[in-house]
Every structure is written in C-alpha cells, then in structure tokens.
C-alpha positions, 0 to 999 in steps of 0.5 A: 490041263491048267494044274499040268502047265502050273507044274511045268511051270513050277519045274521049269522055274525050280531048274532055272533057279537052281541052275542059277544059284550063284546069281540069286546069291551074288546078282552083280555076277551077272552084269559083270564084264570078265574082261573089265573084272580081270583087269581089275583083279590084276590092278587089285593085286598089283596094289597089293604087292607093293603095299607089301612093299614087293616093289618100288613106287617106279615099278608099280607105276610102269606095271600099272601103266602096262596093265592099263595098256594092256586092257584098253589094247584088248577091250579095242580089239573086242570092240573092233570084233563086235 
C-alpha cells in the first residue's frame, strides 16, 4: 500500500512539474500580474520608439501620460470589481 501511494505520489508530482515548466524555468511568471506586465510592455515599447526617434519628446510625454491614465483607469475598475 505504501510503495502504491509513493508512486502516485511521484505521477502526481511528475505531471504537475511537467505541466509547470514554464514556471520551474522562469518563477517571477508566476507572481506576474498581466495587467501591471502589459502596461509595462506598452511603457517599454513606447520608450523605444522614441529613442528611435519615431516621435517627438511632446508626443512621448502625451502617449506615456494617456497610457498611465489608461491603467490606473483600468486597475480601479478591477479593484471596484473584487
């Protein structure tokens, strides 16, 4: 009966492992929040285009402020949610 449990044990460990791979890899995934993760992509890359100088400094601040707005728009609305 003991050696049955280890090895279901042992299955049960192996699958949950193996269906967590990306998270053995990478752990910080796991305490990601999307929604604070998006947003930060969307600073990322708004950075980005205008250090390629794809816009002007005025266009970067209004972009960055809107995107700002944007998220604490929607991380209220989750909270009002919860």
């Amino acid at each position: 009966m003991k050696k049955m449990l280890l090895v279901v044990f042992c299955g049960v460990l192996v699958g949950c492992s193996y269906g967590m791979r990306d998270y053995i890899d990478n752990p910080s995934t796991l305490l990601r929040d999307p929604l604070t993760y998006a947003h930060r992509q969307e600073l990322n890359e708004l950075e980005r285009a205008y250090l390629r100088k794809e816009m002007t400094y005025a266009e970067y601040l209004e972009q960055k402020k809107q995107l700002e707005e944007d998220y604490d728009r929607k991380v209220q609305n989750r909270e009002n949610y919860d």
